[in-house]
MARBA-3410 file (N, C-alpha, C, O; in Angstrom, 1 decimal):
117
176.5,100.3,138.1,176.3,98.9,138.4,175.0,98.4,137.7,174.9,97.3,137.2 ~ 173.9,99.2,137.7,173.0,98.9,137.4,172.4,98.5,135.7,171.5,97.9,135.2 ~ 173.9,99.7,135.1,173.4,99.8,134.0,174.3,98.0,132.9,174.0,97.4,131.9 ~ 175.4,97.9,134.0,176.2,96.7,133.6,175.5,95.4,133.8,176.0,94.3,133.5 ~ 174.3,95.6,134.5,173.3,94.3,135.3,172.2,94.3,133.7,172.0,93.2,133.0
171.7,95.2,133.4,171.1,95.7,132.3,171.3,95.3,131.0,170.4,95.1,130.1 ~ 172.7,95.1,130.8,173.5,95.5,129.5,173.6,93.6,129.6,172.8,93.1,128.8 ~ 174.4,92.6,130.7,174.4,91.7,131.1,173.5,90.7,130.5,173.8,89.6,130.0 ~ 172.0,91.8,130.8,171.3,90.3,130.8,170.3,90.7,129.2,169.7,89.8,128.5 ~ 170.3,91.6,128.9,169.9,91.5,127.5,171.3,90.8,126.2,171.1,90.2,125.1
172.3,91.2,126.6,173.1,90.5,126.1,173.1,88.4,126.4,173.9,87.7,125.8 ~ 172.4,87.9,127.2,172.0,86.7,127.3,170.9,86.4,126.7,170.7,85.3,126.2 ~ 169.8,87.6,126.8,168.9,87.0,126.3,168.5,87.2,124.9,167.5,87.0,124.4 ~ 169.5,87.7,124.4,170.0,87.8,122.9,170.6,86.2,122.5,170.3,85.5,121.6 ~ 171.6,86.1,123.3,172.1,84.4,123.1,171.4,83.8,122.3,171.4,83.5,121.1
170.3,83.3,123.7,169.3,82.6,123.9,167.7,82.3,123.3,166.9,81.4,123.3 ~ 167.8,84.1,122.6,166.9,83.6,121.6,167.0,83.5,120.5,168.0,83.9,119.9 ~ 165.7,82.6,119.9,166.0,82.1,118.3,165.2,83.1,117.5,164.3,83.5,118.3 ~ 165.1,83.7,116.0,164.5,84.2,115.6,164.2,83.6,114.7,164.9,82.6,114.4 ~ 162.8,83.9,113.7,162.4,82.5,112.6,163.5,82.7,111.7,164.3,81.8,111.6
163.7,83.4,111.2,164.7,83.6,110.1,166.2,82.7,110.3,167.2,82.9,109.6 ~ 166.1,81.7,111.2,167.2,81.2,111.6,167.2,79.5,111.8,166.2,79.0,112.4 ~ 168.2,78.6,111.2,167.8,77.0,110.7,167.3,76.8,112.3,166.3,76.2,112.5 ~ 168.1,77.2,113.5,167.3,76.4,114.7,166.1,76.8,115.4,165.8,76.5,116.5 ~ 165.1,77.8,114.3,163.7,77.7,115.2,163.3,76.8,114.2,163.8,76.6,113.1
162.3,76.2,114.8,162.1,74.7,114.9,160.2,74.9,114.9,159.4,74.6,114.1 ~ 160.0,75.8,116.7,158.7,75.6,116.9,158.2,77.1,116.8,159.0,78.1,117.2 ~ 156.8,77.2,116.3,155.8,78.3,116.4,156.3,78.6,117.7,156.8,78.1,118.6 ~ 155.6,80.0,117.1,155.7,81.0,118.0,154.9,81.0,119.6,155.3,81.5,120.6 ~ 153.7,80.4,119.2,152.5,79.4,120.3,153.1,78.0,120.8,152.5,77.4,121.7
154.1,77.6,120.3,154.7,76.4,121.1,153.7,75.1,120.6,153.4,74.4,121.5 ~ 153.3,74.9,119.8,151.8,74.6,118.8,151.9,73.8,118.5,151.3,72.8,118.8 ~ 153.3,74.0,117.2,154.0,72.7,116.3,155.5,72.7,116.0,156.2,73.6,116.0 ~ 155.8,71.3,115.7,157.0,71.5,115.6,157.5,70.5,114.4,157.1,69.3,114.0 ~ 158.4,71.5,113.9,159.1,70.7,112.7,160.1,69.8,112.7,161.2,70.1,113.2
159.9,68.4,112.2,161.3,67.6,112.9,162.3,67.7,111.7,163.5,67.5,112.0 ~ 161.8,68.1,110.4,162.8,67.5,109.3,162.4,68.1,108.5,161.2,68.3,108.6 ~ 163.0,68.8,107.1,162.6,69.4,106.0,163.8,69.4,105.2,165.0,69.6,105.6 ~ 163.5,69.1,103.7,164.4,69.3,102.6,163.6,69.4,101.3,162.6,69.0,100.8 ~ 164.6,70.5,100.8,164.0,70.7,99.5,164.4,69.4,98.0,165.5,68.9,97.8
163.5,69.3,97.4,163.3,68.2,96.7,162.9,69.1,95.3,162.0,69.9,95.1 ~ 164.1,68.7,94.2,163.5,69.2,92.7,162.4,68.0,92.3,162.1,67.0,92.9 ~ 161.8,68.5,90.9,160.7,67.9,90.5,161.2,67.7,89.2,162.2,68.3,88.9 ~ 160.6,67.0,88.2,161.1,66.5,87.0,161.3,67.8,86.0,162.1,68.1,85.1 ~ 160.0,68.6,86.6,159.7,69.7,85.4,160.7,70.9,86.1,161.0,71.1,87.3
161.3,71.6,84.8,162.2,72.5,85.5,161.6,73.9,86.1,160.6,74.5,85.6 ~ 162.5,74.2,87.3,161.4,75.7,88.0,161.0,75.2,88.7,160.6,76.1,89.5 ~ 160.7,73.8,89.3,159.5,73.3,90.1,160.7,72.6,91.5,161.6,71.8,91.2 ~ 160.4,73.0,92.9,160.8,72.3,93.9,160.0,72.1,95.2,159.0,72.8,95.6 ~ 160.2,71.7,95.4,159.0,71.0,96.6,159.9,71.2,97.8,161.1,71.0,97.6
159.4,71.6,99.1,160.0,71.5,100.6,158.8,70.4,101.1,157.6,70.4,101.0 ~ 159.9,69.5,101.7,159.1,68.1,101.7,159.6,68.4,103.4,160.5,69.1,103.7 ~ 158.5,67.7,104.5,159.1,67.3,105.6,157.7,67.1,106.8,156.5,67.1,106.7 ~ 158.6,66.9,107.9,157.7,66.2,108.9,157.4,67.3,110.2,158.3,67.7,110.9 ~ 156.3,67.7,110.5,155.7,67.9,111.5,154.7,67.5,112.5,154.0,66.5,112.3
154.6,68.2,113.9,154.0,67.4,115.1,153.3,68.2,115.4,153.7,69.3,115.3 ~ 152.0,68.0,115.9,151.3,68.8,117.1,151.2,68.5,118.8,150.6,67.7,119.5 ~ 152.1,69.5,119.1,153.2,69.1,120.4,152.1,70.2,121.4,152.3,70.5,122.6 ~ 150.6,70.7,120.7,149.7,71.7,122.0,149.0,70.9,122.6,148.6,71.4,123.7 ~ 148.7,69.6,122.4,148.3,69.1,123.3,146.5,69.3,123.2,145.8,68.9,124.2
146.2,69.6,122.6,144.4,70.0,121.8,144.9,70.2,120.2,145.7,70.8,119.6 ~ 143.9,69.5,120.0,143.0,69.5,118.5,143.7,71.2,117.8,144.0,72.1,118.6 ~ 143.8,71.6,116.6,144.4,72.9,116.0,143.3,72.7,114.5,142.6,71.7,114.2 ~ 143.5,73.6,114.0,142.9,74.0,112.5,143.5,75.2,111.7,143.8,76.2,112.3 ~ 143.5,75.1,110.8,144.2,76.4,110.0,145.9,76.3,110.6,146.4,77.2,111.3
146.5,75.1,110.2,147.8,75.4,110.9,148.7,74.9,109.6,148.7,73.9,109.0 ~ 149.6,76.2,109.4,150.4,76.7,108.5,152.1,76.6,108.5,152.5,77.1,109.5 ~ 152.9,76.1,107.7,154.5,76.2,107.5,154.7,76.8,106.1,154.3,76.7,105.0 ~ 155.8,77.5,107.1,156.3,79.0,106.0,157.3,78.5,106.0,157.7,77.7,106.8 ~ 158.4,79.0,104.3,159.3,78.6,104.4,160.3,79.8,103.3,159.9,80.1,102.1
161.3,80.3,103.7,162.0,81.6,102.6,162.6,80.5,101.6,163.0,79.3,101.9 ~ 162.7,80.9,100.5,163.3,79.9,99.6,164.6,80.7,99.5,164.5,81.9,99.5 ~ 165.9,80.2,99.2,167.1,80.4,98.6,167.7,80.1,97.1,167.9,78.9,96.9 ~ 168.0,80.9,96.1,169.0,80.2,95.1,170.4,79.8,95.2,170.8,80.0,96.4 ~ 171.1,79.4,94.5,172.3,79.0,94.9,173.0,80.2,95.4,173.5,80.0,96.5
173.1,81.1,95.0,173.9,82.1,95.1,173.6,82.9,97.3,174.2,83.8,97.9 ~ 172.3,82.0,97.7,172.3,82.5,99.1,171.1,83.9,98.5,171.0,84.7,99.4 ~ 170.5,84.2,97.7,169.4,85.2,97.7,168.0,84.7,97.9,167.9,83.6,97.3 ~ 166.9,85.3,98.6,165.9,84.9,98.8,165.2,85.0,97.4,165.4,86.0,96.7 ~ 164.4,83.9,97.0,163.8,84.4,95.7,161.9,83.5,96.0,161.0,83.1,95.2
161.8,83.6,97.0,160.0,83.5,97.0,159.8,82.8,98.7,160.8,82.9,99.5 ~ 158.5,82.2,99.0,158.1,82.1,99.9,157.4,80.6,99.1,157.1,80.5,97.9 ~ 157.2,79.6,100.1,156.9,78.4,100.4,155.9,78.2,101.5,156.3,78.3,102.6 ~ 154.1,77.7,101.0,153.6,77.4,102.5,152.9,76.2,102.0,152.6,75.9,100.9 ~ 152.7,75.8,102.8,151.7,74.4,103.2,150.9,74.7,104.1,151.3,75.6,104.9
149.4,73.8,104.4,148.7,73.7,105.5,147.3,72.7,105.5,146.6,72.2,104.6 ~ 147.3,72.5,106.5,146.3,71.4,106.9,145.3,71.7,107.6,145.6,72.2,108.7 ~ 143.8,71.4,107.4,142.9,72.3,108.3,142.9,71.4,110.1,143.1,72.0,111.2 ~ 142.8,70.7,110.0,142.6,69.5,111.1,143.3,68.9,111.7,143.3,67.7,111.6 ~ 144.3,69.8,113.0,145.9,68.6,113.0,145.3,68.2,114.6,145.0,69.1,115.4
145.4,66.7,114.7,145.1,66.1,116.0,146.1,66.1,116.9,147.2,65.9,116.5 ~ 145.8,66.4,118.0,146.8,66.1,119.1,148.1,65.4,119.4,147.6,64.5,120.1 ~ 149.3,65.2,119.3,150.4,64.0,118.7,150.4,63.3,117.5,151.0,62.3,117.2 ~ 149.2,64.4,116.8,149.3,63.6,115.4,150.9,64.2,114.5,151.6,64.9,115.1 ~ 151.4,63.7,113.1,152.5,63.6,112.6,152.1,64.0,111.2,151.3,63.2,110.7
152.5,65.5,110.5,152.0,65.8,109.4,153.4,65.6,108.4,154.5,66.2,108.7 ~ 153.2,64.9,107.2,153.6,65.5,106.2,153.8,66.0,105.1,153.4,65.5,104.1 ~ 154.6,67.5,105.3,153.9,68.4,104.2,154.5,68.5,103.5,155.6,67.9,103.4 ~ 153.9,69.5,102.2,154.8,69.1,100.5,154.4,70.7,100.4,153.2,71.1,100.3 ~ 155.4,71.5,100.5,154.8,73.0,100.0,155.4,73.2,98.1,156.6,73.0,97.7
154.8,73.6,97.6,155.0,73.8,96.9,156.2,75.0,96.5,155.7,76.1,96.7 ~ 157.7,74.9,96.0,158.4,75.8,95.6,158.7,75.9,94.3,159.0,74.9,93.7 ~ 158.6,77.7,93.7,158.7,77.6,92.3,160.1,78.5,92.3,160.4,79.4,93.1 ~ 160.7,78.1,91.2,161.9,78.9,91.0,163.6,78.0,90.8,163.8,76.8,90.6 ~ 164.1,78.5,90.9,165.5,77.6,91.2,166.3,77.5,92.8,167.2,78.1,93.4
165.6,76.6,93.0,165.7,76.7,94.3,166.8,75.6,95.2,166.8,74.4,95.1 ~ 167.5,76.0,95.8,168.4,75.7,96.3,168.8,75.1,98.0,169.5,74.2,98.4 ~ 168.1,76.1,98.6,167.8,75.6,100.0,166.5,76.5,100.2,165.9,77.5,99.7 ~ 166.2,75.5,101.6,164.8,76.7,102.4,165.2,77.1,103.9,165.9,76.5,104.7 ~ 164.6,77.8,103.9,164.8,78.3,105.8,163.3,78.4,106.0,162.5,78.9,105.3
163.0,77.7,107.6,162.0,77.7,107.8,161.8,79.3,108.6,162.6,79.8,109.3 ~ 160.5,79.8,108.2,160.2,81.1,108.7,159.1,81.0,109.7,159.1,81.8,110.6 ~ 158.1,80.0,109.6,157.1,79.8,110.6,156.5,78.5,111.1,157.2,77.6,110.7 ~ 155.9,78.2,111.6,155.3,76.8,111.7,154.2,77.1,112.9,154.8,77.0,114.0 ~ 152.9,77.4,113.0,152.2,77.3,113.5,150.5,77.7,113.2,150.2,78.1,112.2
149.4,77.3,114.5,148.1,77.2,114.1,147.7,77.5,114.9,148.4,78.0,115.8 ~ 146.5,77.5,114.9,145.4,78.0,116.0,144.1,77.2,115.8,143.2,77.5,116.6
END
């Protein structure tokens, strides 16, 4: 019985959680910041793509050094680099948006992090 109570509830709380590697985490790991919107955007010059989008500071105090990670994809679904932006100074319900720079042929992003301290 005990071991089916066991089995039960880690099997829920597998459901229930999100891992970054996955389109619906959203917020840091600190509950810090949150991402409302991101898309990747080509640039004139070729190789060059930008992850453009909008974030919040949902902690409720003043942050600094706060960073969004992002895995980059080519068409084919392989990861081919990493994407970050950051801002030293994000205010309380303030609204950031960021332009990370992506190089490569890039196709989609998944967000991997979003948070500060």
């Amino acid at each position: 019985m005990r071991f089916r109570l066991a089995a039960t509830a880690l099997a829920i709380a597998a459901a229930f959680s999100f891992s970054p590697g996955t389109d619906a985490f959203q917020v840091g790991a600190g509950r810090r910041v949150r991402v409302d919107s991101y898309r990747v955007e080509r640039d004139v010059r070729p190789g060059r793509s930008w992850v453009v989008g909008r974030a919040v500071n949902i902690s409720g105090r003043r942050l600094r050094d706060v960073r969004v990670r992002f895995r980059l994809f080519d068409a084919r679904g392989r990861q081919i680099g990493w994407a970050t932006d950051g801002i030293m100074d994000f205010r309380a319900g303030q609204r950031w948006r960021f332009r990370a720079s992506a190089a490569g042929n890039v196709s989609r992003a998944r967000l991997a992090s979003a948070d500060g301290r």
